[in-house]
C-alpha positions in Angstrom: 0.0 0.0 0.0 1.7 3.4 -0.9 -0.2 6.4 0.5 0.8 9.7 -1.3 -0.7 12.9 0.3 -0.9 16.4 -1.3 -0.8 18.8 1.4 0.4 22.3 2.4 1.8 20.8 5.6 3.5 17.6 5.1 5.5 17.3 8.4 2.0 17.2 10.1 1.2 14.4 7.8 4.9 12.5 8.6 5.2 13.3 11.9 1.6 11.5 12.7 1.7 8.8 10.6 5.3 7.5 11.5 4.5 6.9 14.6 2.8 3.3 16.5 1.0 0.7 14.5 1.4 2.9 11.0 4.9 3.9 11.9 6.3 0.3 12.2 4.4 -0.9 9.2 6.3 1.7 7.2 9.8 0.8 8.7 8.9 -2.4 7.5 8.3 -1.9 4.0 4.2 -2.9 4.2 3.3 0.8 3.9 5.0 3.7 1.8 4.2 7.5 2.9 5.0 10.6 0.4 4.1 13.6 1.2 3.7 16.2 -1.8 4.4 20.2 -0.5 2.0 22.0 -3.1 3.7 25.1 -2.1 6.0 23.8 -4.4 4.0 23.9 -7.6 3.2 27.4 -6.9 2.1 29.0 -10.3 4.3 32.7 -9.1 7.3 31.0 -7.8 6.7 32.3 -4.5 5.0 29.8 -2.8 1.3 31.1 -3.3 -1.0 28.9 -4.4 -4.4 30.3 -2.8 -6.3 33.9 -4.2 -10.0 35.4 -3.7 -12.7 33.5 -4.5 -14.9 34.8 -7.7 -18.2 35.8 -6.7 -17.1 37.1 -3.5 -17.2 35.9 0.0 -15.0 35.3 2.8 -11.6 33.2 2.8 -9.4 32.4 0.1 -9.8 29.4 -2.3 -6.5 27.1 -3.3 -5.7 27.9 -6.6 -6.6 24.5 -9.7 -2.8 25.0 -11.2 -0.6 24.0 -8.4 -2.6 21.4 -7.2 -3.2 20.1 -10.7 0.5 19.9 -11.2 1.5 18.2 -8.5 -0.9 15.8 -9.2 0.5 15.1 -12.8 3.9 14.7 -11.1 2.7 12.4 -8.6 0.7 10.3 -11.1 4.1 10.1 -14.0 6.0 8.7 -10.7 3.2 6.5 -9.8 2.8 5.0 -13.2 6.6 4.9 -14.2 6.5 2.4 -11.0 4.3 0.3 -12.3 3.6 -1.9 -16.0 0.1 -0.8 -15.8 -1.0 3.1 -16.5 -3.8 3.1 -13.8 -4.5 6.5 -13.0 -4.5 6.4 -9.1 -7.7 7.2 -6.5 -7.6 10.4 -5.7 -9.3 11.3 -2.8 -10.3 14.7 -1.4 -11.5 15.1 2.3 -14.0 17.4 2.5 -17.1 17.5 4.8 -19.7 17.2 1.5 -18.0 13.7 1.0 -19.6 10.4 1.6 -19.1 9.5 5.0 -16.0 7.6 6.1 -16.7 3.8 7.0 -15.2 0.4 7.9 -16.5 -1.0 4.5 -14.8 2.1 2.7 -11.8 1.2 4.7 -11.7 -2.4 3.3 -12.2 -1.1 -0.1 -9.6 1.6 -0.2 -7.4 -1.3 1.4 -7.3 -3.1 -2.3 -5.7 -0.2 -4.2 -1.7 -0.4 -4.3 -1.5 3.5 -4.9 -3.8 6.0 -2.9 -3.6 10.1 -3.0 -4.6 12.4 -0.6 -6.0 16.0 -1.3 -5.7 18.2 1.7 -7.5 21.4 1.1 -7.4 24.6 3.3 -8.8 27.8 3.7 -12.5 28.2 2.2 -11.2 25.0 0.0 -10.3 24.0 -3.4 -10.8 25.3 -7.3 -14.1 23.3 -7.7 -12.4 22.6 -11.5 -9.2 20.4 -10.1 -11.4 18.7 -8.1 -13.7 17.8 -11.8 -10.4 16.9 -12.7 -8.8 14.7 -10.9 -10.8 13.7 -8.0 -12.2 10.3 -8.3 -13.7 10.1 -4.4 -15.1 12.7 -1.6 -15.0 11.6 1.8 -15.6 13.3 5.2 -15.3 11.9 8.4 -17.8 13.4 10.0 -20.7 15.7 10.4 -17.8 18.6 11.4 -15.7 21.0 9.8 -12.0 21.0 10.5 -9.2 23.3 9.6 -7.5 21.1 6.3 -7.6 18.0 5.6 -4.6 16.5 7.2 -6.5 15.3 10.2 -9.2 13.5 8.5 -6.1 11.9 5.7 -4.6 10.2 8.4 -7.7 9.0 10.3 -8.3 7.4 6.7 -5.1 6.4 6.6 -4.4 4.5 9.6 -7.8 2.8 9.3 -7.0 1.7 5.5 -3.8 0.3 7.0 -5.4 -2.3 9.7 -6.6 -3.9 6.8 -2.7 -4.3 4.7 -1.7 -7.5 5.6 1.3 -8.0 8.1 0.0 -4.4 9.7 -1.3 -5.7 12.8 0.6 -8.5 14.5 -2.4 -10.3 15.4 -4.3 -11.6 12.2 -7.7 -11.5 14.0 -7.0 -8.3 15.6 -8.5 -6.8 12.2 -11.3 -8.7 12.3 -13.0 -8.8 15.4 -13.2 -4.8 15.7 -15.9 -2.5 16.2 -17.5 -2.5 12.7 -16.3 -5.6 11.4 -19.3 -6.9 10.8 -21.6 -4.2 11.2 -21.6 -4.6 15.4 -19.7 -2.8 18.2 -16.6 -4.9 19.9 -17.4 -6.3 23.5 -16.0 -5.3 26.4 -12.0 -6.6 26.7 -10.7 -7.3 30.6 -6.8 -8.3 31.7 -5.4 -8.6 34.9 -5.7 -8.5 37.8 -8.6 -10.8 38.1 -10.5 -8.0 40.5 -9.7 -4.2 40.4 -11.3 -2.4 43.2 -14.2 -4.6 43.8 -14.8 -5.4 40.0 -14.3 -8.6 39.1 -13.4 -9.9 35.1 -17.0 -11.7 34.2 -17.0 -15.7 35.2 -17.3 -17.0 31.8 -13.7 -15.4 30.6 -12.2 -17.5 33.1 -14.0 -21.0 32.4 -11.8 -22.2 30.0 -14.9 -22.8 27.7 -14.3 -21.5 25.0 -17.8 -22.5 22.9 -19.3 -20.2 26.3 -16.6 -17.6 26.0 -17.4 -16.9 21.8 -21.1 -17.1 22.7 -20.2 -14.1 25.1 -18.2 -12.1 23.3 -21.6 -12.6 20.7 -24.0 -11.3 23.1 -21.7 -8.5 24.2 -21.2 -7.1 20.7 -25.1 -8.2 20.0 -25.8 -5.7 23.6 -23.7 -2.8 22.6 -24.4 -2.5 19.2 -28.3 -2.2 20.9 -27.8 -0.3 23.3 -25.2 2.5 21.7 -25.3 2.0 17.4 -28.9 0.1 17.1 -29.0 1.6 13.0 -26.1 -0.6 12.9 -27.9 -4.2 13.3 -30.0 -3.3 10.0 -27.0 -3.8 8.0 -25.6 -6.9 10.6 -25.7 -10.5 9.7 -27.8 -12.0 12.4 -28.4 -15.8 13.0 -31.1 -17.2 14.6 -29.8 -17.4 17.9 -28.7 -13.2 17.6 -32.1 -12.8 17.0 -33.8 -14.6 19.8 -31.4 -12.8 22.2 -32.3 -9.5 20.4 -35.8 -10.0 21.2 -35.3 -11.5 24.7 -33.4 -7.7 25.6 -37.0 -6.5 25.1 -39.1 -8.6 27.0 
């Protein structure tokens, strides 16, 4: 997975992302980070690459050319990588994006080459983004200063799915979202911490009891804090009869 992110700060973008889970994966070779300064494709040379907006208003808008160019550059490295002339995804965070999700996160997760477009100020040319911009995303209902934030959020959630990123091949898969339910509760030692004790079953040994737990945790939560979610679960029979005994 090679991440390339256009950005007007790119030590925020390296600084976050080489770090933990992400920054190991990228020591190791299973990741690949370039950041692209757009400041450097400025059309006057002096680092400018924002100017009123047409129409009026407040802000300033980042200027088609510099962005555009530094897209071409990224995608004539990208390609003379590779046998096949894919154009790359480009995606541009912006808060009238789709919304960010687990299933976009194993999708994203199947591209070899992503790019990042992290716009600031009142935002971006709206003709780059006809351009070259093949998804908008958002992470939320919210709007944040640039997009670097929301780029690495997408990021590090893309990478948990790259194999060899998480040193636990399950870890992956029995998270929050996974299947469209909330992760149960997770205990470790000491057995009791001030007067609460880990739940029996987790101690049995039993480990048809323990998954049947776990189950009815997720099955609880998901109820209880996401309950939208369970439309879009796979439920058996037995998720359904426990379901239904919640409400009697």
């Amino acid at each position: 997975m090679n991440f390339y992110v256009m950005t007007l700060f790119p030590e925020m973008i390296e600084q976050g992302m080489n770090t933990s889970i992400t920054g190991r994966a990228i020591a190791k070779g299973l990741l690949s980070l370039k950041t692209v300064n757009i400041r450097d494709y400025s059309v006057t040379g002096n680092g400018r690459i924002d100017d009123y907006p047409y129409g009026g208003g407040a802000g300033m808008v980042m200027q088609a050319e510099p962005i555009y160019r530094a897209y071409e550059d990224l995608k004539a490295r990208i390609q003379g990588n590779s046998d096949a002339q894919v154009c790359p995804r480009v995606i541009y965070l912006t808060p009238q994006g789709r919304v960010f999700h687990q299933n976009m996160a194993q999708e994203f997760a199947k591209e070899e080459n992503l790019i990042f477009l992290c716009g600031h100020y009142e935002g971006v040319d709206e003709r780059v983004i006809e351009s070259i911009v093949t998804d908008q995303v958002s992470i939320g209902d919210y709007v944040l200063t640039g997009g670097e934030l929301p780029a690495m959020v997408m990021m590090d959630a893309i990478s948990r799915m790259v194999p060899g990123v998480l040193s636990n091949a399950e870890s992956g898969q029995s998270e929050s979202f996974s299947d469209h339910l909330l992760e149960y509760p997770q205990y470790s030692r000491p057995e009791v911490w001030r007067d609460r004790p880990v739940p029996p079953v987790l101690l049995s040994g039993h480990h048809g009891k323990v998954d049947r737990w776990h189950r009815e945790q997720s099955l609880l939560r998901t109820l209880q804090n996401r309950p939208e979610l369970l439309k879009e679960a796979d439920l058996d029979k037995t998720d359904i009869a426990f379901l239904e005994s919640l409400s009697k």
